[in-house]
Residue frames as a rotation matrix with the C-alpha (Angstrom) as fourth column:
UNK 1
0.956 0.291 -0.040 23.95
0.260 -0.903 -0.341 -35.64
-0.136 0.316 -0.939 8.67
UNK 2
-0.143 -0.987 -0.078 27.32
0.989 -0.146 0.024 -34.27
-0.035 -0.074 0.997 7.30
UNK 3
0.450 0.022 -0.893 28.04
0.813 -0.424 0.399 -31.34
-0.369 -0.906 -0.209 8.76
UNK 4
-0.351 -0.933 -0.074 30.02
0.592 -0.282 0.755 -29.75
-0.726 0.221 0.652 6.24
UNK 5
-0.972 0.226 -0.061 27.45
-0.227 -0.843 0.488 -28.92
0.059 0.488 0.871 4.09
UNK 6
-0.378 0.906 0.190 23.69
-0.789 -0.207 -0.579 -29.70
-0.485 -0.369 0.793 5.81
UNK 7
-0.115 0.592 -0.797 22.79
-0.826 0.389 0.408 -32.30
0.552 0.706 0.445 3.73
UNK 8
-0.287 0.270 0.919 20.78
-0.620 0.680 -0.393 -35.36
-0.731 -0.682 -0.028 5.53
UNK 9
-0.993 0.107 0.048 20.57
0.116 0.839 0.532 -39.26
0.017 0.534 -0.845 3.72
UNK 10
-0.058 0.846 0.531 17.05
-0.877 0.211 -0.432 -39.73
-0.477 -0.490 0.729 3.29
UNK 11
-0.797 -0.123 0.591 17.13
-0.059 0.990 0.126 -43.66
-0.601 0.066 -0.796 3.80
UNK 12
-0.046 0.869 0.493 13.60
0.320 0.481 -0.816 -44.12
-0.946 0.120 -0.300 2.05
UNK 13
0.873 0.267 -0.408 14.45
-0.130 -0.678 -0.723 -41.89
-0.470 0.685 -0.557 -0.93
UNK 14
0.645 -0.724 0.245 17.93
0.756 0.650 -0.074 -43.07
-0.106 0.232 0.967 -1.43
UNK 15
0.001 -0.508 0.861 19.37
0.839 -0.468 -0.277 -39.69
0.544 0.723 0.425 -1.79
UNK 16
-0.579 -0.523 -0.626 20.26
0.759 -0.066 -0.647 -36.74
0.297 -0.850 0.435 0.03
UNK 17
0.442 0.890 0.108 17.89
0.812 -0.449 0.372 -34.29
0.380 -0.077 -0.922 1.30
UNK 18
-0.836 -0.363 0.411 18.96
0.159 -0.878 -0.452 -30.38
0.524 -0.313 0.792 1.95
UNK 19
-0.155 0.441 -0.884 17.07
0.968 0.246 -0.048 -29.72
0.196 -0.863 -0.465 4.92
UNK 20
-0.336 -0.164 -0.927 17.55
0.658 -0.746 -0.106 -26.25
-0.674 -0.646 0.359 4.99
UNK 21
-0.907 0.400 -0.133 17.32
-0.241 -0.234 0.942 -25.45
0.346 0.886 0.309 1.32
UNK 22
-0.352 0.932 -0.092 13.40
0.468 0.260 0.845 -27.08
0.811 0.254 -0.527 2.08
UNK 23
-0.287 0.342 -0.895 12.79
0.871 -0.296 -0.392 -24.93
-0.399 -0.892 -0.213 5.25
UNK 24
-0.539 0.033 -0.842 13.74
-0.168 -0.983 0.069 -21.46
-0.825 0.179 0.535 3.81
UNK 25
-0.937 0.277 0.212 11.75
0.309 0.375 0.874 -23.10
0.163 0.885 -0.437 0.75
UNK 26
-0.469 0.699 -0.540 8.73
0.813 0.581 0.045 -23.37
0.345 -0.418 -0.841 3.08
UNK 27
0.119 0.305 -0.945 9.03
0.780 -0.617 -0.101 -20.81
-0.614 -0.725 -0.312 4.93
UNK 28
-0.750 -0.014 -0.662 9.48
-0.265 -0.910 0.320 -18.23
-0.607 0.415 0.678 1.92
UNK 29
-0.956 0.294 -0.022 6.54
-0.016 0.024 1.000 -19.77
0.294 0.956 -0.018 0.21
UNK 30
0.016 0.811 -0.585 4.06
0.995 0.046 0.092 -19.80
0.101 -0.583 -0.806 2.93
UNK 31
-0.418 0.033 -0.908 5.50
0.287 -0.943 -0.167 -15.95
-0.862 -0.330 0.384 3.45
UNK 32
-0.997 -0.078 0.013 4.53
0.059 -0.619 0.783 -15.25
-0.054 0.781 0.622 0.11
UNK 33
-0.481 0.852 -0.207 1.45
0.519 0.466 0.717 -17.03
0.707 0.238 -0.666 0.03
UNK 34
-0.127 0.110 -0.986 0.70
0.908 -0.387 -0.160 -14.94
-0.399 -0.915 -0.050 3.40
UNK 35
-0.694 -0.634 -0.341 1.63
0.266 -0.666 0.697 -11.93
-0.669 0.392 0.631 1.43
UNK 36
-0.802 0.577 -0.153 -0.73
-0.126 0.087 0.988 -12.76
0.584 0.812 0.003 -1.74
UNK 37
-0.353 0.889 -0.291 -3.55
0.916 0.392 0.084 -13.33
0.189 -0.237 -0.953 0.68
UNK 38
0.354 0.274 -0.894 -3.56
0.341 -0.928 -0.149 -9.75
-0.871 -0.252 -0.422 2.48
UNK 39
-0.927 0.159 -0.340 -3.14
-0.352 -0.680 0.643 -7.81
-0.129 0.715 0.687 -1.14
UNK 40
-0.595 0.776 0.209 -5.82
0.341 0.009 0.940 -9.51
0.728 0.631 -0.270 -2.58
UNK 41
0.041 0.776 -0.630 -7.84
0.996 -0.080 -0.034 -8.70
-0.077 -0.626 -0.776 0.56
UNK 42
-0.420 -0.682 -0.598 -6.54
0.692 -0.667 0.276 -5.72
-0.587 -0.298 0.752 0.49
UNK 43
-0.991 -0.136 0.013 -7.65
0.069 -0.421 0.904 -4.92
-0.117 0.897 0.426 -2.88
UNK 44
-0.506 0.846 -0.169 -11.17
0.764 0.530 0.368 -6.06
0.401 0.057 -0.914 -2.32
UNK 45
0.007 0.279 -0.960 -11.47
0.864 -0.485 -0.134 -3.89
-0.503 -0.829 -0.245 0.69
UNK 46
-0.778 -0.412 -0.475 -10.44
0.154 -0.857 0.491 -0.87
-0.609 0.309 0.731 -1.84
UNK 47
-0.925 0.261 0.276 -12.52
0.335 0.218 0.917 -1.82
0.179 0.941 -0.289 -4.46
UNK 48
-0.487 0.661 -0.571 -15.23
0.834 0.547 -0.077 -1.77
0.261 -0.513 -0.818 -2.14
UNK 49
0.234 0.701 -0.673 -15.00
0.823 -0.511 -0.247 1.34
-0.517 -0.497 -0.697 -0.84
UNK 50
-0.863 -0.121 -0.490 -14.16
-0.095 -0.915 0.393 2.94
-0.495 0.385 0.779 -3.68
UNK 51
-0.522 0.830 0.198 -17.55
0.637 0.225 0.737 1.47
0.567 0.511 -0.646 -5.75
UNK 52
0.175 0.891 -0.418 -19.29
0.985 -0.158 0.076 3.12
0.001 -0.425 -0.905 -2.48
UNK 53
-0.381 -0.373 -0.846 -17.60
0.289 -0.917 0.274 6.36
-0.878 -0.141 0.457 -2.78
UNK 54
-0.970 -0.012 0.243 -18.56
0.222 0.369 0.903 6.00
-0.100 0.929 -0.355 -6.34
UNK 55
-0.496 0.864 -0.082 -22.17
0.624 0.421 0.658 5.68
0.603 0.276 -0.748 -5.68
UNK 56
0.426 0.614 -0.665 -22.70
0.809 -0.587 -0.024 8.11
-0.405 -0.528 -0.747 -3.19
UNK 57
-0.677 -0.589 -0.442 -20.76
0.071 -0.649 0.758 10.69
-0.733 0.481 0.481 -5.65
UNK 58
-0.900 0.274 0.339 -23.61
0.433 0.480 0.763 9.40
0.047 0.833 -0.551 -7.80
UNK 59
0.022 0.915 -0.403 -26.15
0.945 0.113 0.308 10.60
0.327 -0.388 -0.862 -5.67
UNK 60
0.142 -0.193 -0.971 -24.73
0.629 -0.740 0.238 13.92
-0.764 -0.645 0.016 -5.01
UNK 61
-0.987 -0.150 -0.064 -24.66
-0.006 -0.362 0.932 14.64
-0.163 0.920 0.357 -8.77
UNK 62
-0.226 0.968 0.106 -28.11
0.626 0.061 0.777 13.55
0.746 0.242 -0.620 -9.08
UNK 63
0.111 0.781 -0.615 -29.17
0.935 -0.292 -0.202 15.55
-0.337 -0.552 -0.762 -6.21
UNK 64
-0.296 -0.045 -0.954 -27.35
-0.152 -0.984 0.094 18.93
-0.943 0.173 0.284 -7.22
UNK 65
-0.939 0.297 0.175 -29.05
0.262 0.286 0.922 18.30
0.223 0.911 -0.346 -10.69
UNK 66
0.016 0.988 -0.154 -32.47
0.933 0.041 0.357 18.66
0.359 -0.150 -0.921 -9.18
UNK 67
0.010 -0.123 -0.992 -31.34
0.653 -0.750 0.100 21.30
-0.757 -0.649 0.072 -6.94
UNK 68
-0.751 -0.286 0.596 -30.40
0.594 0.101 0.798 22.62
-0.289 0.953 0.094 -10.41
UNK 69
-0.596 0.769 0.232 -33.47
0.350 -0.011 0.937 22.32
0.723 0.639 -0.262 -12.33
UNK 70
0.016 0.905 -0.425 -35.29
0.984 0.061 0.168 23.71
0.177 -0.421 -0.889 -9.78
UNK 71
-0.268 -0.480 -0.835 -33.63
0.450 -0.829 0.332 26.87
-0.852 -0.286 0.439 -9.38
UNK 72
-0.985 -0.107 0.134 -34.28
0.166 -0.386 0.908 27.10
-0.045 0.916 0.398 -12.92
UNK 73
-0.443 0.810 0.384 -37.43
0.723 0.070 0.687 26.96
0.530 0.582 -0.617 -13.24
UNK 74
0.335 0.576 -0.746 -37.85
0.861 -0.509 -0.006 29.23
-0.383 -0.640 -0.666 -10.17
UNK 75
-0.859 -0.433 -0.272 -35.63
0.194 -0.768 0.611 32.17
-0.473 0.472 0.744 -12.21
UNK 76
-0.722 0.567 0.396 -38.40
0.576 0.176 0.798 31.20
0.383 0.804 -0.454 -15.03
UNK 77
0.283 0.940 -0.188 -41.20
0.826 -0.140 0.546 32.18
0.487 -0.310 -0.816 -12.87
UNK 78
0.343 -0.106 -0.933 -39.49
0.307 -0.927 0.218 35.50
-0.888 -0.361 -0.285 -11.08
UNK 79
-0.872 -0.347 -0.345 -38.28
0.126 -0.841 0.526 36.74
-0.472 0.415 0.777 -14.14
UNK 80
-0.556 0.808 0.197 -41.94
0.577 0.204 0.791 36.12
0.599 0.553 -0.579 -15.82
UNK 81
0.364 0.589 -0.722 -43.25
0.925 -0.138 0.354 38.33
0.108 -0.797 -0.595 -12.21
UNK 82
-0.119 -0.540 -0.833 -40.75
0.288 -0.822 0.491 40.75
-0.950 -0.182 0.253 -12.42
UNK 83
-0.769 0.170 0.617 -41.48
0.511 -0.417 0.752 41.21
0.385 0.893 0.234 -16.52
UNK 84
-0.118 0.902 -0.415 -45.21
0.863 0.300 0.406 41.57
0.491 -0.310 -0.814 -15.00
UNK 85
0.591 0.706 0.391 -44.63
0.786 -0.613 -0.080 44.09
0.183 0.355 -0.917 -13.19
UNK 86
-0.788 -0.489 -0.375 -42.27
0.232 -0.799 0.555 46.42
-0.571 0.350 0.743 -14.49
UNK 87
-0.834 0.397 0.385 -45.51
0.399 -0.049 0.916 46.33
0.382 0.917 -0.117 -16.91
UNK 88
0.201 0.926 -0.321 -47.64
0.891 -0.037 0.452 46.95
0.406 -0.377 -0.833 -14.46
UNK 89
-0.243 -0.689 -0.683 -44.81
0.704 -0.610 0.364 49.49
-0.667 -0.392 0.634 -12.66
UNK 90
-0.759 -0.127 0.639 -45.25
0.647 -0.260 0.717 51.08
0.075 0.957 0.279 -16.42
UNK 91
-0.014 0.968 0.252 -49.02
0.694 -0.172 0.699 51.16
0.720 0.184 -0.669 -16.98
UNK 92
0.570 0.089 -0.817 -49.10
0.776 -0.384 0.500 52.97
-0.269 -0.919 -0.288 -12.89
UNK 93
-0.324 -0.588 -0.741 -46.59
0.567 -0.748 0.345 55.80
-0.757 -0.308 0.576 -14.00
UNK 94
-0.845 0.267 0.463 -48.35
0.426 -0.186 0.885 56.48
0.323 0.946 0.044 -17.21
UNK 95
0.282 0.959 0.025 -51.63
0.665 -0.214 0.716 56.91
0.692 -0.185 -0.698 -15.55
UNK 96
0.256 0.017 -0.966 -50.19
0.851 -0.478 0.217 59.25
-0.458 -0.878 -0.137 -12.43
């Protein structure tokens, strides 16, 4: 190993071998790769619970929709009672 600048013979390769240069190699590509695993999980996990937020937003439109349409139709039917009887209210003040 010469000391001066890290570099180590490799006898089987014929040529020198930066030893350090291939750690911090390692060891910043395994951090990345670390890195790229938790986003993508990361993302999943979002994705997830935003589809389910999604869907139960789905279901809370669809229920206040019924809620809705029912209300209407009950207006329909008291104002169709209350037409009734003011007419009837009418006919009763006409005759007294």
């Amino acid at each position: 190993m010469q000391l001066t600048n890290h570099r180590v013979w490799d006898y089987a390769g014929d040529n020198y071998v930066h030893r350090l240069v291939a750690i911090n190699s390692y060891m910043l590509t395994s951090q990345l790769e670390s890195q790229r695993i938790y986003w993508e999980n990361k993302i999943v996990h979002l994705e997830k619970d935003t589809a389910e937020e999604i869907n139960n937003m789905k279901a809370q439109i669809k229920e206040t929709i019924d809620r809705c349409d029912n209300l209407e139709r009950r207006l329909e039917s008291v104002a169709k009672d209350k037409q009734s009887m003011d007419k009837k209210c009418g006919q009763l003040s006409t005759t007294v």
